[in-house]
DOFI-12479 format. One line per 10 residues: number of its first residue (from 1); their letters; for each residue x negated, y negated, z of N, C-alpha, C. Coordinates in steps of 0.001 Angstrom, whole numbers. Layout:
NUM = a = X Y Z X Y Z X Y Z; ...
end
This chain:
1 = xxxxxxxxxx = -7847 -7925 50814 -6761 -7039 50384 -7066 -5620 50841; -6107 -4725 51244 -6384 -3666 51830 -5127 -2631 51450; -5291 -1216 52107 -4094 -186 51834 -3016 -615 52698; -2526 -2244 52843 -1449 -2233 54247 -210 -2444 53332; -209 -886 53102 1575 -429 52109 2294 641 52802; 1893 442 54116 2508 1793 55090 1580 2796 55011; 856 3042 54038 235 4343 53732 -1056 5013 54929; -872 6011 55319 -1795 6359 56651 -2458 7985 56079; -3025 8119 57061 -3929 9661 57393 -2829 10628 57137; -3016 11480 55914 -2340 12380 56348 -1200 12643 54874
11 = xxxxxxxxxx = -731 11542 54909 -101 10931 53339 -969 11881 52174; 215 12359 50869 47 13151 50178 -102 11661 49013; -1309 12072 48035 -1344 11139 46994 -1740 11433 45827; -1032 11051 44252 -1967 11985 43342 -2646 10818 42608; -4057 11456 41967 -5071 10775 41344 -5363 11238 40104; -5095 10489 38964 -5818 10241 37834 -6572 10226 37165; -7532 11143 36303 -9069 10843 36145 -8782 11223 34922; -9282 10405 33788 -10311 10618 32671 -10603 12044 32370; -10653 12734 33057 -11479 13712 32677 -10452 15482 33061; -9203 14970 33512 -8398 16090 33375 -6946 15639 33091
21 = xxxxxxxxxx = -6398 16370 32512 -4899 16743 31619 -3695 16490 32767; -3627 16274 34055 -2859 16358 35185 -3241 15102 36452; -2334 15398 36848 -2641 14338 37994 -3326 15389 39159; -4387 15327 40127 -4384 15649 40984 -4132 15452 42363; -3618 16939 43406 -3019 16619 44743 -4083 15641 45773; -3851 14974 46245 -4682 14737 47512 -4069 14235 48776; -4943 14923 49693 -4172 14101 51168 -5043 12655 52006; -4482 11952 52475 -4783 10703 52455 -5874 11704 54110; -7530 10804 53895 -8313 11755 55136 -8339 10059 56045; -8922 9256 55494 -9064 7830 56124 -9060 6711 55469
31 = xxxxxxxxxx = -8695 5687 56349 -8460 4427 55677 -8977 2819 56324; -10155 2315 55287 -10914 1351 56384 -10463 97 55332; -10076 -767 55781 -9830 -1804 54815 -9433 -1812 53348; -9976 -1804 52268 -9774 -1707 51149 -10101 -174 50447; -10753 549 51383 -11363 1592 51131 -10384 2990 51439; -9891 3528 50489 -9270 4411 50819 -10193 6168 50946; -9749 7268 51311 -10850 7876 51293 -9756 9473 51486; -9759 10404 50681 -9078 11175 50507 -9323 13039 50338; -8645 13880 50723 -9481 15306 50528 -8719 15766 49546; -9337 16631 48324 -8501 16540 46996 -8170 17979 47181
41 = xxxxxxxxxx = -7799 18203 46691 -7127 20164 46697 -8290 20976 45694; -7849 22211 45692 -9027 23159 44688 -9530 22906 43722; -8535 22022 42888 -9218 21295 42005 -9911 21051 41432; -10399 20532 42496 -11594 19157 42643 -12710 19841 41945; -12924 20999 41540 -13968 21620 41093 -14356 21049 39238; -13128 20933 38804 -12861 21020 37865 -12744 19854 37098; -12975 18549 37641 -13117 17310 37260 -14153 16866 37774; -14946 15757 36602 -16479 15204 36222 -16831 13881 37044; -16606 13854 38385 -16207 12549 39139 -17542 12460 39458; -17693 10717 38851 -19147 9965 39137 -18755 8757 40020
51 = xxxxxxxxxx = -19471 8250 40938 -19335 6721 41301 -19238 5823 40373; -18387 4780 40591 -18062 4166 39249 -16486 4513 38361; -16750 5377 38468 -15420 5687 37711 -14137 5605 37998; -13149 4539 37182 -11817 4364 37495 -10788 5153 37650; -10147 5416 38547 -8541 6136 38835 -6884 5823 39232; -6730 6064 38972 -5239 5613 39326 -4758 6491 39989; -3921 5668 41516 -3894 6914 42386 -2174 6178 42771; -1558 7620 43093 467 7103 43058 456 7845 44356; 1110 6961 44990 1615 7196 46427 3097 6471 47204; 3895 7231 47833 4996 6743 48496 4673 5608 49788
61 = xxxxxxxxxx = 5697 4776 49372 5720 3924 50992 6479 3406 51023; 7634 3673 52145 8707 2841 52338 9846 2992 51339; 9830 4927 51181 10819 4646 49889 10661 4269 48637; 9182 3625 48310 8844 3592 46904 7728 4061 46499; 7752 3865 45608 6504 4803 45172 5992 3699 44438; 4396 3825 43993 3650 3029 44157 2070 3762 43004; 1463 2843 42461 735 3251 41395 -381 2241 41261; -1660 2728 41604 -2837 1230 41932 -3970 1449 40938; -4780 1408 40901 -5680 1137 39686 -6937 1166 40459; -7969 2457 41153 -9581 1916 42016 -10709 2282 41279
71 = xxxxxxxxxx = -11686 2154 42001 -12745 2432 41230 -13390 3846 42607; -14088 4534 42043 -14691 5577 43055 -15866 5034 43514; -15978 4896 45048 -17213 4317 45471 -17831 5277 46234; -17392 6682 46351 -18436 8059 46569 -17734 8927 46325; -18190 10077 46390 -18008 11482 46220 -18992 12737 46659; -17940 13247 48013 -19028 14113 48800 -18184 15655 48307; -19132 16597 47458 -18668 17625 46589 -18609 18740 47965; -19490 18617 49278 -19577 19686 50195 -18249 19610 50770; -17502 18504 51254 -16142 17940 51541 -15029 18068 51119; -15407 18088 49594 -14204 17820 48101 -13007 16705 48915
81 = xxxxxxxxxx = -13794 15470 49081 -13367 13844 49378 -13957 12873 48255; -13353 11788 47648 -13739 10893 47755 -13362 9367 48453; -14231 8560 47979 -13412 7531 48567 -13055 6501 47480; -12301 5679 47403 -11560 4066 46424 -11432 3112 46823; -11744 2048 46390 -11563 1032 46541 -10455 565 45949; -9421 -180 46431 -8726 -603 45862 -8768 -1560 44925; -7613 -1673 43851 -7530 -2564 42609 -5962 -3292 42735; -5438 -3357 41657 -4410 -3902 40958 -2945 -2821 41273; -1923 -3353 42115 -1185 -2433 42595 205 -3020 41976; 633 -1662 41413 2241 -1719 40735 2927 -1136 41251
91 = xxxxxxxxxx = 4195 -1284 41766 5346 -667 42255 6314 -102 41074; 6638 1363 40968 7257 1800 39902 8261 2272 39903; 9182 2198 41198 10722 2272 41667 11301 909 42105; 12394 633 41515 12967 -538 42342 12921 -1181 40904; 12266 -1182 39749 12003 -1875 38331 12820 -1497 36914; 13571 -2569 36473 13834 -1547 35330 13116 -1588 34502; 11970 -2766 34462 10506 -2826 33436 9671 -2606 34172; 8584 -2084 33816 7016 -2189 34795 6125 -2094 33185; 5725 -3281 32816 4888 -4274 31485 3286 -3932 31486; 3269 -3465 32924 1128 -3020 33185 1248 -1808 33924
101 = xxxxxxxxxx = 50 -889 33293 106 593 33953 -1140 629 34108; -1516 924 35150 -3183 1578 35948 -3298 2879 35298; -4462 3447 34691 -4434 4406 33819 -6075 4824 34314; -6326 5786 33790 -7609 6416 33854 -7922 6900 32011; -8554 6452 31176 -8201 6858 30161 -9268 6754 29298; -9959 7817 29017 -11050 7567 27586 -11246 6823 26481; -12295 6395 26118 -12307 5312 25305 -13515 5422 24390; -13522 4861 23050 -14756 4109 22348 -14959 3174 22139; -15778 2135 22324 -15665 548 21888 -16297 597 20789; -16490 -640 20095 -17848 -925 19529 -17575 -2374 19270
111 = xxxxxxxxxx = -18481 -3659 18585 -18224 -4717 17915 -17665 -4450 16692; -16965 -5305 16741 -16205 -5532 15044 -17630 -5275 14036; -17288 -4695 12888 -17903 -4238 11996 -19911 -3622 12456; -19612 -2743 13597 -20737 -2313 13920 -20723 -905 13939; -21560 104 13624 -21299 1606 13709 -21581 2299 14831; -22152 1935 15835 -22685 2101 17035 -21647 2038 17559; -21080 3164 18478 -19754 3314 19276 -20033 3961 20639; -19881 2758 21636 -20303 3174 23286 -19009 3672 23885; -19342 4304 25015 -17948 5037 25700 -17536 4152 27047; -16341 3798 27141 -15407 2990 28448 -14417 4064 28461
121 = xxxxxxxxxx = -13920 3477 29719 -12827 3881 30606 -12024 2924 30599; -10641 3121 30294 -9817 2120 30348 -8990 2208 32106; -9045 1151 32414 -8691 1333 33782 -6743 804 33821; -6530 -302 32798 -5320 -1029 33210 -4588 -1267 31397; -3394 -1365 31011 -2747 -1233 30113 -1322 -2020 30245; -1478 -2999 29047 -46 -3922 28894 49 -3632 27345; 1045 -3963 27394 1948 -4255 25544 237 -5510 25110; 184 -6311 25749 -687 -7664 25626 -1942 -7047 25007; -2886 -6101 26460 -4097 -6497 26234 -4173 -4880 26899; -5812 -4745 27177 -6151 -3781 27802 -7547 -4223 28898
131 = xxxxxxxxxx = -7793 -3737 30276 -8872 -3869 30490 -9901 -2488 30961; -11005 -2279 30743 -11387 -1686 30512 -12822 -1846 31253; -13584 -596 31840 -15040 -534 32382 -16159 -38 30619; -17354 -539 31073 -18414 431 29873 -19900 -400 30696; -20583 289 30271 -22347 383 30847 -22534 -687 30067; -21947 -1231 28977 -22623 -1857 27522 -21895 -3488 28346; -23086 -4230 27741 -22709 -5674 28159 -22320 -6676 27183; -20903 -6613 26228 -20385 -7168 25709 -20256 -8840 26050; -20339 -9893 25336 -20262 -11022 25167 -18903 -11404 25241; -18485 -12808 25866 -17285 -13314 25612 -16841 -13657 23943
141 = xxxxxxxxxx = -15924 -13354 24072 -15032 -13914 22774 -15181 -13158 21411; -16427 -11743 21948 -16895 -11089 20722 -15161 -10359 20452; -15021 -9989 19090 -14178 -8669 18418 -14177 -7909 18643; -13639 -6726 19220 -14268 -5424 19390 -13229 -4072 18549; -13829 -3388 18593 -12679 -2301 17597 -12882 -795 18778; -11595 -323 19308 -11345 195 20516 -10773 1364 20213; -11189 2946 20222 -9957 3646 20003 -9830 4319 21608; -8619 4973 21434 -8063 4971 22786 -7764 6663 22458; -7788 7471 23238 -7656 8861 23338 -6810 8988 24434; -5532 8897 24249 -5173 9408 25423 -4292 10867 25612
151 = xxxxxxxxxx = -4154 11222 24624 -3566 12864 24624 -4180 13722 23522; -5728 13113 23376 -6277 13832 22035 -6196 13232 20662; -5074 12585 20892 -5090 12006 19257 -5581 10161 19646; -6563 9527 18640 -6614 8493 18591 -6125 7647 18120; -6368 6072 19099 -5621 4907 18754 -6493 3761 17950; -6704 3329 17189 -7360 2527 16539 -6719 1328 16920; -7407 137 17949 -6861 -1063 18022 -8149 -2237 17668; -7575 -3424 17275 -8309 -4474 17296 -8395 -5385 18477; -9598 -6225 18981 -9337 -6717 20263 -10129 -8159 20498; -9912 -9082 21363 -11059 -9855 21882 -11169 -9930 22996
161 = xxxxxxxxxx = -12331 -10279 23353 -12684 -10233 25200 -12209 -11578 25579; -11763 -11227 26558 -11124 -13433 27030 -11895 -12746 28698; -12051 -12050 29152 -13116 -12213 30163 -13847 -10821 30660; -14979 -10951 31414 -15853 -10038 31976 -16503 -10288 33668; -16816 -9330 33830 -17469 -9198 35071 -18380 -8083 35215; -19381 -8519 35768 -20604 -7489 35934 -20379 -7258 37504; -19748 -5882 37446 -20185 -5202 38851 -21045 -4117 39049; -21025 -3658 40148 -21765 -2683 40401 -22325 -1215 39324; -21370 -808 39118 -21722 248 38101 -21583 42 36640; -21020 -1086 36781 -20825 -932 35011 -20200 -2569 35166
171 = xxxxxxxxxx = -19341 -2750 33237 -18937 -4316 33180 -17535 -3708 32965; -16928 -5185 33698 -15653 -4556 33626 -15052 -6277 32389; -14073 -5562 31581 -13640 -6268 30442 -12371 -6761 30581; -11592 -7839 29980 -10190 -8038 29809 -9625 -8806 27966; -9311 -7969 27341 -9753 -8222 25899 -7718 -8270 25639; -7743 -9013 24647 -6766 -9081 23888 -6325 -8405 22822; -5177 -7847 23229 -5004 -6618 21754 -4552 -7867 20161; -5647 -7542 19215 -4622 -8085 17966 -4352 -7342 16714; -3001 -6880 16577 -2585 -6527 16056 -2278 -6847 14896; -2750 -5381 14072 -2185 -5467 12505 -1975 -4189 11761
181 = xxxxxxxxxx = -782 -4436 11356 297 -3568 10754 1305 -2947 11629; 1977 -2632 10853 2915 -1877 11923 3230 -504 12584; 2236 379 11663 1691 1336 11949 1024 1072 13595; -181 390 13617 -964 304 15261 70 6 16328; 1287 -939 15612 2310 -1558 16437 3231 -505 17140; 3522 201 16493 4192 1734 16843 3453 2169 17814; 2383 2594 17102 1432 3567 18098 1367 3207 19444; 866 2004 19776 669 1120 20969 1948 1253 21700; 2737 959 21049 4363 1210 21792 5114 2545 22302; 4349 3345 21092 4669 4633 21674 3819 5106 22875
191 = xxxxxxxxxx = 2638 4555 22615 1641 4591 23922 2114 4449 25126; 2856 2973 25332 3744 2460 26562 4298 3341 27039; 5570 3487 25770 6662 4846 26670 5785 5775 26945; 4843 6838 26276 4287 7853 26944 3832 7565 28544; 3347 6487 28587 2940 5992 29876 4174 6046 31209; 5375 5346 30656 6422 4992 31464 6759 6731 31637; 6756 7759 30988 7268 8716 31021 6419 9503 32143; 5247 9163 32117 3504 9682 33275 4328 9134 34517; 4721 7852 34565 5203 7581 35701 6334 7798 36508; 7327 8524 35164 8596 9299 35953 8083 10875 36102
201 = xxxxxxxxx = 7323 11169 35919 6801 12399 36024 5705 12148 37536; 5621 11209 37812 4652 10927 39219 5937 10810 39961; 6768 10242 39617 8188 9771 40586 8747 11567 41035; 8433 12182 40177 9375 13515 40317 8700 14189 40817; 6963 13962 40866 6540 14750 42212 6718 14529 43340; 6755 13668 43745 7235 13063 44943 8461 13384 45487; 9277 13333 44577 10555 14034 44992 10670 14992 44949; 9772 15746 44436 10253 17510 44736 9095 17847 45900; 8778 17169 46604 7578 17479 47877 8336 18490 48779
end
């Protein structure tokens, strides 16, 4: 699987991180197979970018616009480039639903009834489930209790892992949201739309280029 979505050298794209309030500009520098590789604007100073760490990066092609889910596989600070690997790619024009959003998004895990609370990155987001990166090597089928930060205020969800993978920098998770009350039920939902709203707000940069 590779960037063959039209997208070339030169192409304007914005990226996602965990670690700032905005999307940032970037221009597309090269592109080798799955590996995308990009020069970010002034920015770049100002966000905490490690290898490893998930982004979501929105780009035009062919008239649509487009929203993928990578992981950072370098970062040269003398350059202000990195490069991505590609993930999980959503198209967000042409839909009147889009059900999964590639996100970059802070996190706490822990096991069900444990006080010890490790830090993930949530990389991907449905009504369903969530999946998510962390250093910590969680077990199948364990409980986990998840809050989610995504505009400062937290989300308290309940969850189970239905699968994992150990890669390179970290484990990457796919857990089941389970829900209770209707309070979390809201929240989560209001979560969505905030999300769908990130993505007409990516649509409207693009159009005002």
């Amino acid at each position: 699987m590779g960037w063959g979505m039209g997208i070339k050298a030169g192409d304007i794209v914005y990226v996602r991180h965990y670690s700032g309030a905005n999307p940032i500009r970037g221009i597309v520098h090269e592109i080798q197979g799955d590996i995308l590789t990009i020069k970010l604007t002034k920015d770049f100073a100002t966000f905490n970018f490690f290898e490893g760490d998930p982004v979501a990066v929105g780009f035009e092609s062919g008239g649509e616009i487009y929203i993928t889910g990578c992981t950072m596989v370098s970062v040269n600070l003398k350059q202000s480039t990195t490069s991505l690997k590609l993930g999980a790619m959503e198209q967000i024009t042409g839909k009147r639903k889009n059900e999964r959003f590639p996100v970059s998004i802070y996190a706490a895990v822990r096991e069900k009834g444990s006080v010890s609370n490790h830090t993930a990155v949530v990389k991907n987001i449905s009504i369903d489930g969530i999946m998510f990166c962390s250093k910590v090597d969680f077990s199948l089928d364990r409980n986990l209790e998840i809050e989610l930060y995504p505009d400062g205020k937290a989300i308290f969800l309940n969850s189970k892992i239905i699968w994992r993978v150990n890669n390179q920098h970290s484990f990457e998770y796919g857990v089941e949201i389970i829900y209770k009350g209707r309070r979390i039920t809201e929240q989560f939902r209001n979560l969505t739309q905030q999300l769908k709203k990130e993505q007409q707000s990516l649509i409207n940069l693009f159009l005002g280029q």
